[in-house]
MMTF fields as JSON, N, C-alpha, C and O atoms, coordinates in Angstrom:
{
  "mmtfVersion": "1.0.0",
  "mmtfProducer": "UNKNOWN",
  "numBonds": 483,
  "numAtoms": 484,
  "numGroups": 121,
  "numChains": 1,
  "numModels": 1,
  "chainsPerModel": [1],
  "groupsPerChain": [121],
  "chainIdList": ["A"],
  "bondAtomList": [4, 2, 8, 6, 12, 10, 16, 14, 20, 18, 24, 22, 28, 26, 32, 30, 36, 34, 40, 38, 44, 42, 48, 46, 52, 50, 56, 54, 60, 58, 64, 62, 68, 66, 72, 70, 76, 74, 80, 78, 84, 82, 88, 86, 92, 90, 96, 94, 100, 98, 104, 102, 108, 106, 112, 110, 116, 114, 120, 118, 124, 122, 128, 126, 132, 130, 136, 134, 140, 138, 144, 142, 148, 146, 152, 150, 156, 154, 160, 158, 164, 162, 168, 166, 172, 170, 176, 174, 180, 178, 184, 182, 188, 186, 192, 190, 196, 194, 200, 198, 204, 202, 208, 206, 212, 210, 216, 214, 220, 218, 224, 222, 228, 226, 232, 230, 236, 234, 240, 238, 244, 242, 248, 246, 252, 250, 256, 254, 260, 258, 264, 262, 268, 266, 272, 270, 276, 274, 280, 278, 284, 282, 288, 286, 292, 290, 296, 294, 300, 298, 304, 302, 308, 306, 312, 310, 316, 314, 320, 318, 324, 322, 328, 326, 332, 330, 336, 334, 340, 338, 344, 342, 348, 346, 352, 350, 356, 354, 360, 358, 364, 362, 368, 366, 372, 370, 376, 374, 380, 378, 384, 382, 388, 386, 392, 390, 396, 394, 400, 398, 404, 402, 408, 406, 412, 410, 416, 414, 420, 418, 424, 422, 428, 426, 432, 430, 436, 434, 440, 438, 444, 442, 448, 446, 452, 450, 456, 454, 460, 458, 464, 462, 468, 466, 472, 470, 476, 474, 480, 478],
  "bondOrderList": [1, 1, 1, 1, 1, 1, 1, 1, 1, 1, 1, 1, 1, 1, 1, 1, 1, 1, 1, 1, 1, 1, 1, 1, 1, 1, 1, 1, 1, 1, 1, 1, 1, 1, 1, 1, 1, 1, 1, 1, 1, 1, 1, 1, 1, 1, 1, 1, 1, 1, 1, 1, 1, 1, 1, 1, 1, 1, 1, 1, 1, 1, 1, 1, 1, 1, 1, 1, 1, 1, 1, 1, 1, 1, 1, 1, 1, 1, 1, 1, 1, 1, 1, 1, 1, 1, 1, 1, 1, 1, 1, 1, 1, 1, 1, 1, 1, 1, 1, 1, 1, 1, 1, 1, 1, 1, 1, 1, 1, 1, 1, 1, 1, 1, 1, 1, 1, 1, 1, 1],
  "groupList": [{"groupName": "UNK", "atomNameList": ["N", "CA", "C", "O"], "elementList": ["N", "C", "C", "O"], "formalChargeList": [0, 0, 0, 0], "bondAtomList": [1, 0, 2, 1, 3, 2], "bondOrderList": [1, 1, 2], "singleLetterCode": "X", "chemCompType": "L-PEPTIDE LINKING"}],
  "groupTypeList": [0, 0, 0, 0, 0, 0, 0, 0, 0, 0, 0, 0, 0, 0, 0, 0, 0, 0, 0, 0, 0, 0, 0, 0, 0, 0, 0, 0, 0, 0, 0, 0, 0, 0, 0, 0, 0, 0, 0, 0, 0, 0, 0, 0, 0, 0, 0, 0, 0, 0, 0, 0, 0, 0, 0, 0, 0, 0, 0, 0, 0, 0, 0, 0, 0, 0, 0, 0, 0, 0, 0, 0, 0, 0, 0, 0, 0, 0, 0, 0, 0, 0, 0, 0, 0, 0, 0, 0, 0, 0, 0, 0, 0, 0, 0, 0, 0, 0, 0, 0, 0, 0, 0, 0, 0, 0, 0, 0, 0, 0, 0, 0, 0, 0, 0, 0, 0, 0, 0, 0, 0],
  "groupIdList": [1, 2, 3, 4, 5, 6, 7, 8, 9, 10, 11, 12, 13, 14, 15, 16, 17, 18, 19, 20, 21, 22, 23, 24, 25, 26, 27, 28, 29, 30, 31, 32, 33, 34, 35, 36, 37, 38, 39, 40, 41, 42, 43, 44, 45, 46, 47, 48, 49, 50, 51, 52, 53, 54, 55, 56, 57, 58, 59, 60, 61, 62, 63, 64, 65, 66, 67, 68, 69, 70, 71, 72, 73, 74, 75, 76, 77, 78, 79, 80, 81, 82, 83, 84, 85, 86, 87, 88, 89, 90, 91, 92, 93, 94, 95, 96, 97, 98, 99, 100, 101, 102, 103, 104, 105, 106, 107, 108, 109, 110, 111, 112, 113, 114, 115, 116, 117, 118, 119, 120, 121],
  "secStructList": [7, 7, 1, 6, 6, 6, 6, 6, 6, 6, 7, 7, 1, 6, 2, 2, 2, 2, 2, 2, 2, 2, 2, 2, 2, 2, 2, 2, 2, 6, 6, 6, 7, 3, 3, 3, 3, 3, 6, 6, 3, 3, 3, 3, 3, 3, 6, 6, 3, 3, 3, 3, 7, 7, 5, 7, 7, 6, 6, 1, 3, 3, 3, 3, 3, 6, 6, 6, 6, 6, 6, 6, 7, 6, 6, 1, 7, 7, 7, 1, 1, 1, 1, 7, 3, 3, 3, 3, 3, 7, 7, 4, 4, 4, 7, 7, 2, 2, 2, 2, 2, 2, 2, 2, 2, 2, 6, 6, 1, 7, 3, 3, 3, 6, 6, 6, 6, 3, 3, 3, 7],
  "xCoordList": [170.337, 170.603, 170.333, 170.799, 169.373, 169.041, 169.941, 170.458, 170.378, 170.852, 172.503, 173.097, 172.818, 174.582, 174.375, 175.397, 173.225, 172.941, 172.233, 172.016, 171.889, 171.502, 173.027, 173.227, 173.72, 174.951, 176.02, 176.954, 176.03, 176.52, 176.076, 176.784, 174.978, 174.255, 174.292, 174.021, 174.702, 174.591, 176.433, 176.774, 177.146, 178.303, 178.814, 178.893, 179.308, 179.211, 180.731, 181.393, 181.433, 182.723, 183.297, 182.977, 184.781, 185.59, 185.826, 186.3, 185.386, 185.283, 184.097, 184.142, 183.072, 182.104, 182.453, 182.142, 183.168, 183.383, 184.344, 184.071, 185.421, 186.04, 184.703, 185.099, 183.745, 183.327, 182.386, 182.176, 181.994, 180.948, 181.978, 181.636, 183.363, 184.085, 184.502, 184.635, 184.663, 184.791, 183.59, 183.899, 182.448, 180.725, 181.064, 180.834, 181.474, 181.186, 182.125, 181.961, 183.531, 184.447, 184.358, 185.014, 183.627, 182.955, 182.032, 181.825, 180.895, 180.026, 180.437, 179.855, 181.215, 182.239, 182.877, 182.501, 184.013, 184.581, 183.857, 184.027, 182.693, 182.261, 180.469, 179.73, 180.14, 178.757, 177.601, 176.383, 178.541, 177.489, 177.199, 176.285, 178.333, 178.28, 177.175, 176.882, 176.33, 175.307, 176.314, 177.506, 175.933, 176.393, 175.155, 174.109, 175.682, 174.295, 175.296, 176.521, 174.646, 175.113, 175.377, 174.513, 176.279, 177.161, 177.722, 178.398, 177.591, 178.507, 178.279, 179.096, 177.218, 177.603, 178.328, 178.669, 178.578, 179.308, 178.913, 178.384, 179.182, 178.871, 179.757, 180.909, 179.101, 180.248, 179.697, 178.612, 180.509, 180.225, 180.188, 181.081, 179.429, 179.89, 179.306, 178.399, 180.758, 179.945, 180.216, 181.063, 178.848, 178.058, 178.135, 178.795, 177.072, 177.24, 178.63, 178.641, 180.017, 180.9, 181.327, 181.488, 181.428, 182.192, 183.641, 184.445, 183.662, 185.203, 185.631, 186.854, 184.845, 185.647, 184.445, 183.499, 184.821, 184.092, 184.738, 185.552, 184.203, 184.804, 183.946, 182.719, 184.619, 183.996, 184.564, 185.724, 183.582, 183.936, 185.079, 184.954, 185.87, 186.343, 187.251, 187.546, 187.539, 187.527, 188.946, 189.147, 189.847, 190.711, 191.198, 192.203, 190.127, 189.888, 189.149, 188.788, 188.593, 188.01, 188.765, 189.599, 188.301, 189.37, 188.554, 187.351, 189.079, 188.747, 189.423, 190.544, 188.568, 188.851, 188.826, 188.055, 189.531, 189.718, 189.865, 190.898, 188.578, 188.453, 189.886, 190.554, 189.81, 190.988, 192.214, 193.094, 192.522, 193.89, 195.521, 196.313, 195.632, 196.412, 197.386, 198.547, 196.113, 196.959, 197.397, 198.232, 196.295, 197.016, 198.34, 198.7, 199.428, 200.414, 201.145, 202.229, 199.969, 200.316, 200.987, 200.687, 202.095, 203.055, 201.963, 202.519, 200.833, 200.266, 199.158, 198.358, 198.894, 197.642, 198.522, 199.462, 197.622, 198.232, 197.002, 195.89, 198.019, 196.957, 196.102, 196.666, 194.88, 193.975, 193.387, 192.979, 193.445, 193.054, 193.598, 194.595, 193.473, 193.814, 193.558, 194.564, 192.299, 192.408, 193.186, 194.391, 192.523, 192.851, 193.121, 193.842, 192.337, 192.064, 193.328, 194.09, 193.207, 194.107, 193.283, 192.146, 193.952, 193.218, 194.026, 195.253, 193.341, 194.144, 193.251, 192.04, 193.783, 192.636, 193.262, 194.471, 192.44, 192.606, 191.785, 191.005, 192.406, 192.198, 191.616, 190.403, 192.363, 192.089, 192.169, 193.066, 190.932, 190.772, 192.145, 192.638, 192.529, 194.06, 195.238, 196.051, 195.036, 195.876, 195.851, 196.678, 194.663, 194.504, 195.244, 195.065, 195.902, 196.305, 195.488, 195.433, 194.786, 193.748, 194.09, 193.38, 195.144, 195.842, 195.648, 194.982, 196.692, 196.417, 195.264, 195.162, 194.296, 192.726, 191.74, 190.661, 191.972, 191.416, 191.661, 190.837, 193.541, 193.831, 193.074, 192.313, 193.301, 192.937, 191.321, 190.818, 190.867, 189.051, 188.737, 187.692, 190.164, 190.258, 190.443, 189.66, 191.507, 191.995, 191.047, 191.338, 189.659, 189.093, 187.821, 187.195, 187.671, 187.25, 187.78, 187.222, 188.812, 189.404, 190.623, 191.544, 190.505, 190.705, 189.848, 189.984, 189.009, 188.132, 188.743, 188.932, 188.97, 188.854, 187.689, 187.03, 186.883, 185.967, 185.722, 186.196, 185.068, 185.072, 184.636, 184.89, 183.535, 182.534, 182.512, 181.727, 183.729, 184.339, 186.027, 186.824, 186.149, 188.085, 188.745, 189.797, 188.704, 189.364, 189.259, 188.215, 190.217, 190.693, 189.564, 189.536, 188.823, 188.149, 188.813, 188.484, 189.928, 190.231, 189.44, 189.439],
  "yCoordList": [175.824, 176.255, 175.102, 173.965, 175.674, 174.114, 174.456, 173.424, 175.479, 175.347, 176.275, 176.606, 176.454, 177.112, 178.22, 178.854, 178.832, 180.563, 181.208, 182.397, 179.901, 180.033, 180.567, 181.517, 179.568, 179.302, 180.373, 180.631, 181.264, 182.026, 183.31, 184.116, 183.21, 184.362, 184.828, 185.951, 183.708, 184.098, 184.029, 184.011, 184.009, 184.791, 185.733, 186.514, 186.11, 187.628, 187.901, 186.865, 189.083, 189.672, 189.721, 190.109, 188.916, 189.477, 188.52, 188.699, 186.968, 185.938, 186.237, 185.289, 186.874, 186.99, 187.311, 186.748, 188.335, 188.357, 186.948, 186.404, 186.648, 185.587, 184.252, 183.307, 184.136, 182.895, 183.164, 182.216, 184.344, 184.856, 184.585, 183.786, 185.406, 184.961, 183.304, 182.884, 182.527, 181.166, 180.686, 180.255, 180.87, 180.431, 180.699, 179.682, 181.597, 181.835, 181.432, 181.074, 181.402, 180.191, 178.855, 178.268, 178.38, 176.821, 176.652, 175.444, 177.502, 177.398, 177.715, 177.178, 178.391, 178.652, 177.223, 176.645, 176.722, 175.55, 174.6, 174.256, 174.102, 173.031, 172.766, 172.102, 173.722, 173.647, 172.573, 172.697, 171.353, 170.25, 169.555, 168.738, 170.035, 169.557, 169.906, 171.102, 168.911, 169.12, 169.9, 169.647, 170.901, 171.091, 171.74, 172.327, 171.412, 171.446, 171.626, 171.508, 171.866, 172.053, 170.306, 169.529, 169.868, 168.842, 169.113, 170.139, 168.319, 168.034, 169.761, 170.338, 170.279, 171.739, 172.927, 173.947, 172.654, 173.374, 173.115, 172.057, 174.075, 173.744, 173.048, 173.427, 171.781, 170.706, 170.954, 171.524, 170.484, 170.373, 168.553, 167.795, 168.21, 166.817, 166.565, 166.981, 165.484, 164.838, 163.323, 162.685, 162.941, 161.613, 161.045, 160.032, 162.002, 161.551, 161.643, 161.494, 161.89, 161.972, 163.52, 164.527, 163.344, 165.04, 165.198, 164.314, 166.342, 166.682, 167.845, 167.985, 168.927, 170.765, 170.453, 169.665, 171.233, 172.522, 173.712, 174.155, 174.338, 175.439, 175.773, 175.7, 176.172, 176.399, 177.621, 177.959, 178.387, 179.854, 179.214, 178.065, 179.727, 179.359, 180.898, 181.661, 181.134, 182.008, 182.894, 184.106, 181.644, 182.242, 181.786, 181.085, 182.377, 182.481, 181.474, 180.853, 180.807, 179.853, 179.326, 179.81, 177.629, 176.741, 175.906, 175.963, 175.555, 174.933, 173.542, 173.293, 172.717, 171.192, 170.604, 171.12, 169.605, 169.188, 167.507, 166.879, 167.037, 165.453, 164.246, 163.355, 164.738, 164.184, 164.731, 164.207, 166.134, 166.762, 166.54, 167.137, 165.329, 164.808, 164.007, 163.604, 163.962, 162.799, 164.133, 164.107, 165.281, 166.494, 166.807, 167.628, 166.205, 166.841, 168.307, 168.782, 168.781, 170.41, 170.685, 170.036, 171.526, 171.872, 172.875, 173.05, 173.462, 174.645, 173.911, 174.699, 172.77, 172.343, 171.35, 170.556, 171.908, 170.528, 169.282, 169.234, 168.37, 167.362, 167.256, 167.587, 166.908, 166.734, 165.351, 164.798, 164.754, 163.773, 162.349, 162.544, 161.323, 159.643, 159.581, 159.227, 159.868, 159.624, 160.587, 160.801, 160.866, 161.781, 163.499, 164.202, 163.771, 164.943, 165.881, 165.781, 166.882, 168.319, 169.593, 169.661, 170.543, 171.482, 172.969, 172.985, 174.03, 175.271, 176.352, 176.26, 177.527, 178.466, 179.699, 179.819, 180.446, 181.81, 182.513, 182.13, 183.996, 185.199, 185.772, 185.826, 186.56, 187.567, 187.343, 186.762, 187.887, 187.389, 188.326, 187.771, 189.028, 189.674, 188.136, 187.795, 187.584, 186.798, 185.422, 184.516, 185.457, 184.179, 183.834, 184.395, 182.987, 182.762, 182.148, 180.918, 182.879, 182.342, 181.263, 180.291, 181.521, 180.265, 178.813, 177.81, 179.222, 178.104, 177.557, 176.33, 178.312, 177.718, 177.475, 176.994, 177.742, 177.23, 175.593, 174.679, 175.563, 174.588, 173.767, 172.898, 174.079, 173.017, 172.635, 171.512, 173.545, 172.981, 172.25, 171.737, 172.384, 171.632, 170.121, 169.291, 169.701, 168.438, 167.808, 166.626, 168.367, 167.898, 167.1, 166.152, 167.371, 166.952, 165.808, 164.86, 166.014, 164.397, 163.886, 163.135, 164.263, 162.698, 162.964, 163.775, 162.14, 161.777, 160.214, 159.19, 160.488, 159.328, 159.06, 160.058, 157.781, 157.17, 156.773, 155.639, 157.151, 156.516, 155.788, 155.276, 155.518, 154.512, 153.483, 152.622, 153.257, 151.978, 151.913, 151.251, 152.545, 153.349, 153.121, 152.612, 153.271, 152.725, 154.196, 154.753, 154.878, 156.216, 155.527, 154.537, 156.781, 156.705, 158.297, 159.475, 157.592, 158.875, 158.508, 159.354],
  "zCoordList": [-2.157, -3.52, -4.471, -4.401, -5.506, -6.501, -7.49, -7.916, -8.068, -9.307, -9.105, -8.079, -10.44, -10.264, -10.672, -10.934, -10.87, -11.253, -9.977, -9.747, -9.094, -7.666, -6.591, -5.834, -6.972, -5.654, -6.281, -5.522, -7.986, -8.335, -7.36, -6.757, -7.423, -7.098, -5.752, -5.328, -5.079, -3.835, -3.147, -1.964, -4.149, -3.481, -3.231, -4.179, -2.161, -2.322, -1.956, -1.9, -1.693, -1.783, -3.039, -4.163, -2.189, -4.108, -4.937, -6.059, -4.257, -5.503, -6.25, -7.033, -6.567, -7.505, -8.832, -9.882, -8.615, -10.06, -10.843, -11.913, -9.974, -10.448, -10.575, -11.258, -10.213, -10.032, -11.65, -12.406, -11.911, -12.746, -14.129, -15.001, -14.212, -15.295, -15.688, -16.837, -14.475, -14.155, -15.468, -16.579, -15.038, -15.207, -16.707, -17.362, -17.374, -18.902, -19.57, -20.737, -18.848, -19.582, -19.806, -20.667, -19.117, -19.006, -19.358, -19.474, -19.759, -20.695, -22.152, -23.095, -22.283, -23.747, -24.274, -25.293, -23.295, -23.083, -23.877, -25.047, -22.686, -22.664, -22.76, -22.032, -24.168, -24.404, -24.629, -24.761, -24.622, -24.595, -23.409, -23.291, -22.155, -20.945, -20.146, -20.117, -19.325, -18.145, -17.246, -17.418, -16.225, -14.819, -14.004, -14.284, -13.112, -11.989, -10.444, -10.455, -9.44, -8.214, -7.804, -8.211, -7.199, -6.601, -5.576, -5.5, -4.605, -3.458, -2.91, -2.192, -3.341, -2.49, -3.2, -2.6, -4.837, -5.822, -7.345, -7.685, -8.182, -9.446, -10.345, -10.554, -11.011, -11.31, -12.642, -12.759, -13.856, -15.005, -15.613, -15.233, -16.25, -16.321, -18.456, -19.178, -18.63, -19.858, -19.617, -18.991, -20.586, -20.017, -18.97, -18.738, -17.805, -16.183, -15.595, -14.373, -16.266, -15.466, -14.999, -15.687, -13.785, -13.424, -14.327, -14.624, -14.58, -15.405, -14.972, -14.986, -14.502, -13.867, -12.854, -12.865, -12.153, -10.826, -10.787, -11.598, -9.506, -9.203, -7.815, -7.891, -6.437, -5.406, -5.003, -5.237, -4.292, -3.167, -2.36, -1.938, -2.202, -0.394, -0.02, -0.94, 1.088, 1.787, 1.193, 1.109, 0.814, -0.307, -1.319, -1.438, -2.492, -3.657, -4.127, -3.128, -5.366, -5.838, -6.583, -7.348, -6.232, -6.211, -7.831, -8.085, -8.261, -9.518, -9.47, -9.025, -9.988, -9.594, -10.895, -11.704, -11.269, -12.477, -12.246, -12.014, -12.378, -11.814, -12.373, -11.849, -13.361, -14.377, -14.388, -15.071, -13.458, -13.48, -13.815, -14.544, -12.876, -12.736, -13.822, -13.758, -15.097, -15.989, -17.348, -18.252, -16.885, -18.013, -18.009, -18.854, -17.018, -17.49, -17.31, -17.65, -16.586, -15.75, -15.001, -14.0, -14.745, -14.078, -13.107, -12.023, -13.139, -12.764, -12.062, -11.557, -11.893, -11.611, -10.284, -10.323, -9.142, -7.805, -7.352, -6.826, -7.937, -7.189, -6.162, -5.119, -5.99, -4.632, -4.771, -5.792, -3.09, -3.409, -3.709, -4.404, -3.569, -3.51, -5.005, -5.619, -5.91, -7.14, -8.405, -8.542, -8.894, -10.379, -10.374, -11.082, -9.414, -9.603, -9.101, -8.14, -10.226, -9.799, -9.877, -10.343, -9.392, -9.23, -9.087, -8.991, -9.084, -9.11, -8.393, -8.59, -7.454, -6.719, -7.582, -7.778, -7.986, -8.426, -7.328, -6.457, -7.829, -6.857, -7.294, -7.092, -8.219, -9.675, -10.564, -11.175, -10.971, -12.995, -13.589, -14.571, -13.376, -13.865, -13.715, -14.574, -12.655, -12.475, -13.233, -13.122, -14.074, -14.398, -15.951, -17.032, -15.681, -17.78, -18.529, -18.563, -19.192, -19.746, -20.749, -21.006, -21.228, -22.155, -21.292, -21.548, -19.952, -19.282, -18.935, -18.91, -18.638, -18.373, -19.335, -18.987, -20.475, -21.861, -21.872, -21.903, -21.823, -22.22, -21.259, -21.683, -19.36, -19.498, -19.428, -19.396, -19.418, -20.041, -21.389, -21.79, -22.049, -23.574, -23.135, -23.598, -22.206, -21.814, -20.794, -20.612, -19.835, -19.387, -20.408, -19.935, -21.172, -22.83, -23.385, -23.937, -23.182, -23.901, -22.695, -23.017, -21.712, -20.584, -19.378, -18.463, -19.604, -18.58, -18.021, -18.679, -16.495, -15.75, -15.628, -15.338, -15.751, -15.351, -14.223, -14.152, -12.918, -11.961, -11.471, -10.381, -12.544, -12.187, -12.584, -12.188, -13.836, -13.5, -13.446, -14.111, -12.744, -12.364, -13.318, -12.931, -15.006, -16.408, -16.631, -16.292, -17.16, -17.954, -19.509, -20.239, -19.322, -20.92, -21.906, -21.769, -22.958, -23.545, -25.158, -26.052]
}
């Protein structure tokens, strides 16, 4: 898969639709951001840094938030030795969209830097 309208496309069951609503909230979100396929998933990034994903997995799609950890979310569980938190949805019924606005708002203004491990807000 080269691209994320590729690795969209080729999911199939009942995360599709969640992954398809995923895809247009983050292009809503975060319209000046590059994303491209990463590590095997579609990552979103501004200036070269990763800030969201979102991957298939067998239950539900898991949304990754490189910077999670310093938002402050009661709803978001840490993954990981560094920064990152993250959250799996099921159903787009289930999702609070409040909550997932916000936090595509806060992946915007705290970016951990990892490439030189200094929080750039």
């Amino acid at each position: 898969m080269n691209s994320v309208l590729d690795y969209n496309f080729n999911v199939q069951g009942p995360n599709r639709s969640m992954i398809e609503f995923l895809f247009q909230e983050f292009l809503q979100a975060l319209p000046t951001a590059e994303y491209k396929v990463w590590h095997g998933a579609p990552v979103w990034f501004l200036d070269d840094i990763p800030v969201v994903g979102y991957q298939d997995h067998k239950d539900g799609v898991k949304v990754l938030f490189w910077s999670g950890k310093d938002f402050g979310e009661p709803g978001l569980l840490g993954m990981g030795k560094h920064r990152a938190a993250g959250i799996t949805y099921n159903e787009i019924i289930d999702v609070d969209i409040d909550d997932l606005r916000r936090y595509l708002r806060l992946c915007t203004e705290i970016i951990w830097d990892y490439r030189s491990l200094r929080p750039k807000k």
